[in-house]
N, C-alpha and C positions, 0 to 999 in steps of 0.2 A: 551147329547153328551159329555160335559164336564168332567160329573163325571165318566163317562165309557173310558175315555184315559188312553195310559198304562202311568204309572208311570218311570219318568227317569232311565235310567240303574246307577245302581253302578258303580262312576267311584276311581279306584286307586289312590290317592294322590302319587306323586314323593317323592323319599326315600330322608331324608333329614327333608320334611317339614312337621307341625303339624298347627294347628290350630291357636293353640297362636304364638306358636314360627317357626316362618320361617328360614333357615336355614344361619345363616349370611355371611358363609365363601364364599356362592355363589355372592353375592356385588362384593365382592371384586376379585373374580374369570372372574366375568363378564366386570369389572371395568379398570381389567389388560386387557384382550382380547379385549376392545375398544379400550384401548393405542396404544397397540401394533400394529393394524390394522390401526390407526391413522395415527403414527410415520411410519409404514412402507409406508403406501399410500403417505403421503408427502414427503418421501424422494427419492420414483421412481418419482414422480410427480417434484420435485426441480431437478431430473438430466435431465430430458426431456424436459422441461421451457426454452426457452432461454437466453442468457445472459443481465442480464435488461441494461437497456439504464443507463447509469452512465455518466455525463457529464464528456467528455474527456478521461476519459478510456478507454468505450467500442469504440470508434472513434479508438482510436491507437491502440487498441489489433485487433479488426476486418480488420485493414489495416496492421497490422504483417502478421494477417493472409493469407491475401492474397497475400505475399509479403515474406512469415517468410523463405524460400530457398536462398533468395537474400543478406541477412546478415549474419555475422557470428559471430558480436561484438553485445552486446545490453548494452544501458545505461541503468539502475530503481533506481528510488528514488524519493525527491520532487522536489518543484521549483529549489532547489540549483541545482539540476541534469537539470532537465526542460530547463533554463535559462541560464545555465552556459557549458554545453557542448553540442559545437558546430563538431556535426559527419566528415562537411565536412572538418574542420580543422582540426579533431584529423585522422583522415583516412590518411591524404597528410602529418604530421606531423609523424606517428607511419612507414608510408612507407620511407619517407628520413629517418629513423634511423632504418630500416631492418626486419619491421614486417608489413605484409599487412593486409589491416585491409579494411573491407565495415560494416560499422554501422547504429545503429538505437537507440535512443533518444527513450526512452518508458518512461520516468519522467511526472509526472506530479505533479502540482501543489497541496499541501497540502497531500502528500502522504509521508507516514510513517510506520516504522514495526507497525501493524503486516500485514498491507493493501499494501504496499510492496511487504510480502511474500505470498499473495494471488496471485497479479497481475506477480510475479514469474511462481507461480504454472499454470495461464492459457498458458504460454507465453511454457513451457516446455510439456504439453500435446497437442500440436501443434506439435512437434517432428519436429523443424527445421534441416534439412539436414545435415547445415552446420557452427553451432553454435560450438564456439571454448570459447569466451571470453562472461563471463556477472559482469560487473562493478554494485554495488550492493552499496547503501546509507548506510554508517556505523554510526548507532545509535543507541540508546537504547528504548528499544520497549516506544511508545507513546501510555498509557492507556486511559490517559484524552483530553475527546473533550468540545469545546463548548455548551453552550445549543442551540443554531443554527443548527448545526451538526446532533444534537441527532436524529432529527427526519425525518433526509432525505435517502432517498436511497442509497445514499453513505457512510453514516456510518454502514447498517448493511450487505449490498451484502456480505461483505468477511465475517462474524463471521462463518464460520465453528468449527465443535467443536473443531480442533487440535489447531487453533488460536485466538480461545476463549480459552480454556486452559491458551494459553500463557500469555491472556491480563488480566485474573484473577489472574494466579500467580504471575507476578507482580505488582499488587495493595495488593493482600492478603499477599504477601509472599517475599517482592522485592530484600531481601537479601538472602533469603532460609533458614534462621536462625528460624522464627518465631514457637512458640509452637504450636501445637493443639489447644489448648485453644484461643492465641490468635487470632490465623485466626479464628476459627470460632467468635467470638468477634467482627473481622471487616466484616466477612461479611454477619453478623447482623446489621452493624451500617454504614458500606460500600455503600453510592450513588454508587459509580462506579463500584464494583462488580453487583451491580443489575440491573444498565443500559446495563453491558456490557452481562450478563446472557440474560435479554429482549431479546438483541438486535438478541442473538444465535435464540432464539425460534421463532421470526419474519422471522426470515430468513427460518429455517430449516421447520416451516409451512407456507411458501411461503404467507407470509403475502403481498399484494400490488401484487400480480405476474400475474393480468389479467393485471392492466397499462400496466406490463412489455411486455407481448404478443400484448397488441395493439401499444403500442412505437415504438415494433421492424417489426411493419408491415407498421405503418406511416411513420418512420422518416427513415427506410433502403435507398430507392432512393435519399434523399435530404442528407445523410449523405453520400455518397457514390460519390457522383456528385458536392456537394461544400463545404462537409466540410474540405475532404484532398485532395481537389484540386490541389497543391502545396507542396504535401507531399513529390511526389519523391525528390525535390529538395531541402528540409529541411529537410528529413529524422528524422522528428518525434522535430524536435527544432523551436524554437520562441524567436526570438531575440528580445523581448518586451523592453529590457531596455539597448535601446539606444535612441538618439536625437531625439525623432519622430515628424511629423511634425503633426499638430492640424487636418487634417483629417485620419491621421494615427490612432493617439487616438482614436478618435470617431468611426475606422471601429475597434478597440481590444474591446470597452467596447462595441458596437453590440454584436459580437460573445458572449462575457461575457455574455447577457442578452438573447442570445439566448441557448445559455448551450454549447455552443463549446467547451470554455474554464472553468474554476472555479475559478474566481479571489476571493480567498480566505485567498492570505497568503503579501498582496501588493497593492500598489497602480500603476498602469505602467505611471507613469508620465515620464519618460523614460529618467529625467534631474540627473544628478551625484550632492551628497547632497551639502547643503549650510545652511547660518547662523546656528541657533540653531539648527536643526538635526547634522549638523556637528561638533557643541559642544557636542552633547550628545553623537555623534560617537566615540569622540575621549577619552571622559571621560570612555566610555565604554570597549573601547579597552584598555586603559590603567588599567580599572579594573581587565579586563581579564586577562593580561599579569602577573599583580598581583598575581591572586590567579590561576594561571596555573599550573596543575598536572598531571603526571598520573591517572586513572581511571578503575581501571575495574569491566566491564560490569557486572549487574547485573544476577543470573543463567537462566531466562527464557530469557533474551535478548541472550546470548549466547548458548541457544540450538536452539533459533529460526533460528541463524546464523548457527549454525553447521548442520544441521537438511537442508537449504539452498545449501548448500557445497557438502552434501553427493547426494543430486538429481540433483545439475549439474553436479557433477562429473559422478554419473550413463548416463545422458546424453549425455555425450561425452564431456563435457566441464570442464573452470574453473572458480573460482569464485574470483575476485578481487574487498576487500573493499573499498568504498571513503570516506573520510571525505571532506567536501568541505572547502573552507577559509571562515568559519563565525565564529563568536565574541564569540563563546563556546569554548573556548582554552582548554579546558579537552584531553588530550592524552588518547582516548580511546582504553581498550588492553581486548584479549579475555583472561577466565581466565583461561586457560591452554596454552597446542601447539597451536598456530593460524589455526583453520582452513583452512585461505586463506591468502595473503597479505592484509596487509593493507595499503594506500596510501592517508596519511593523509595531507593535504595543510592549517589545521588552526595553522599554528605557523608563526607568523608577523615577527620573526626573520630570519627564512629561506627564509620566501617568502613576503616578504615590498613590494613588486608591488603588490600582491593581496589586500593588506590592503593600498593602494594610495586612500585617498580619491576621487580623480576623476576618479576615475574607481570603484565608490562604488556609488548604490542607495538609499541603507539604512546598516544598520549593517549586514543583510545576503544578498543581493543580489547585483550583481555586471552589471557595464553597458554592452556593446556588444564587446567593447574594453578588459573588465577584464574578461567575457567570452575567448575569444579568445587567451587572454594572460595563463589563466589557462587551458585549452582545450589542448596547445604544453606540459605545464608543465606536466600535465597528461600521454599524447600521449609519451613525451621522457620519464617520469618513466617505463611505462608500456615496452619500445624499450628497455630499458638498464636492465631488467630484464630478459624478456622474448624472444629476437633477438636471431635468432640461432647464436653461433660462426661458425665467421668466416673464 
């Protein structure tokens, strides 16, 4: 029976391929067409993901949100914003000098360009009603993190590529000057180009993004019911550093250990310095004072700004820089027309109550008192500019 079976039919080999040599350009053909299908499946898949649970972020952008018609001022920046501007004193401050103002405090703790102009961009695709004013941390983009940092979900949520762009070209490129040559040079030899490359690809193939789906199914009712419990009446601020009393403390570093907060840039002992900090405070200010200049800003840090300006203004709003009163006396200027104003408070000679020792925690942050005190100073810049005449 064996020998009597038909023999297999003649089959055609595919044009291209031979025996010995198969045909190589198909690899590579096949190779691109798995990328592509890749890249593009994760990228539908990262805009339909929800937004991961980020300690303290996503708490205050999700209670914008549900709230984002009600303001029309928004504070962003870090703890110096966080900490130091108090809404309900700048609202009752900006209205006795003839601009009404309802704000919200979106600072958080250890936040910096280019994570800034992320948490910008969600706060604007929300398409608040009646957003007029957004006061914006003026500084020069923050390439380099901790090795702490490196590996938690708050360091790569934001690397989109336009702001990964940014955070390369500033490490590679920080004055726009450098050759060909030399950037590729550094970023061959560049740790932080390559952490910050990682960190895009993490992100954009939603590296960690089932946590993120089970986060935002567990933690929605508990965050929603005690974490801004107390929001409407703070309006996104946390007067951490004042006189607090010993179980005060103990309910901030809870929170801290439950991821409310991110005490990462501080200790909230919430005492105004003494002995040796306040030598080193004053040695430090007087360094500063010293070698205080003008500055301007490097070209990615200044297109990240301008690039900022041009989408609130699409928005219907405007964009006003701060500089807050810390011990960086650098006069920072954009390098052309300013985008926006800038409203800088770190010069000790204009403003020596912000720089009063006892209204200072450490070199950047101020007690509830130096809060409050620069919160008016804020509020009357922004009146005596912007106040319609009379």
């Amino acid at each position: 029976m064996a020998d009597s079976a038909d023999p297999l039919p003649h089959v055609e080999r595919a044009g291209g391929y031979s025996t010995r040599y198969p045909h190589r350009g198909h690899y590579f053909v096949n190779a691109a067409i798995g990328l592509l299908a890749f890249g593009t499946a994760s990228l539908c898949l990262h805009r339909l993901l929800p937004f991961p649970e980020i300690p303290e972020v996503t708490a205050k952008l999700q209670y914008f949100a549900q709230h984002k018609d009600e303001f029309d001022t928004l504070f962003i920046g870090s703890s110096r914003i966080y900490h130091h501007v108090v809404p309900e004193v700048f609202d009752r401050a900006a209205t006795e000098h003839g601009v009404t103002a309802h704000s919200f405090n979106l600072g958080v703790s250890g936040m910096h360009p280019p994570e800034s102009f992320y948490v910008l961009d969600q706060v604007l695709r929300l398409k608040p009603a009646k957003l007029k004013w957004v006061f914006l941390e003026f500084e020069e983009l923050y390439p380099n993190f901790s090795k702490e940092k490196l590996a938690t979900r708050r360091f790569f949520y934001w690397h989109n590529w336009r702001l990964t762009r940014l955070a390369l070209g500033k490490s590679l490129n920080p004055d726009g000057r450098q050759s060909w040559g030399k950037i590729v040079t550094r970023i061959v030899r560049s740790d932080t180009s390559r952490v910050q490359f990682q960190a895009f690809l993490k992100n954009i193939s939603n590296v960690g993004a089932a946590k993120d789906v089970q986060d935002s199914l567990v933690t929605r009712d508990r965050r929603s019911s005690t974490t801004w419990r107390d929001l409407d009446r703070q309006h996104g601020y946390l007067p951490s550093f004042r006189l607090m009393t010993a179980d005060e403390i103990a309910q901030y570093r809870a929170k801290v250990q439950n991821g409310v907060v991110e005490d990462d840039d501080y200790a909230p002992s919430g005492e105004p310095m003494s002995g040796d900090q306040l030598v080193q405070y004053r040695a430090r200010l007087e360094k500063g004072m010293a070698e205080a200049h003008s500055h301007v800003v490097d070209p990615r840090t200044d297109e990240g700004f301008r690039d900022c300006a041009e989408k609130i203004r699409a928005a219907g709003a405007k964009l006003i820089c701060v500089v807050s009163p810390n011990t960086n006396l650098k006069q920072l200027q954009f390098r052309n027309d300013a985008p926006a104003p800038v409203f800088a408070f770190n010069d000790p000679k204009l403003y020596s109550a912000l720089y009063d020792p006892h209204v200072r925690v450490d070199p950047t942050h101020m007690t509830a008192e130096g809060a409050e005190q620069f919160t008016r100073l804020l509020a009357e810049q922004f009146a005596a500019e912007f106040a319609p005449p009379k």
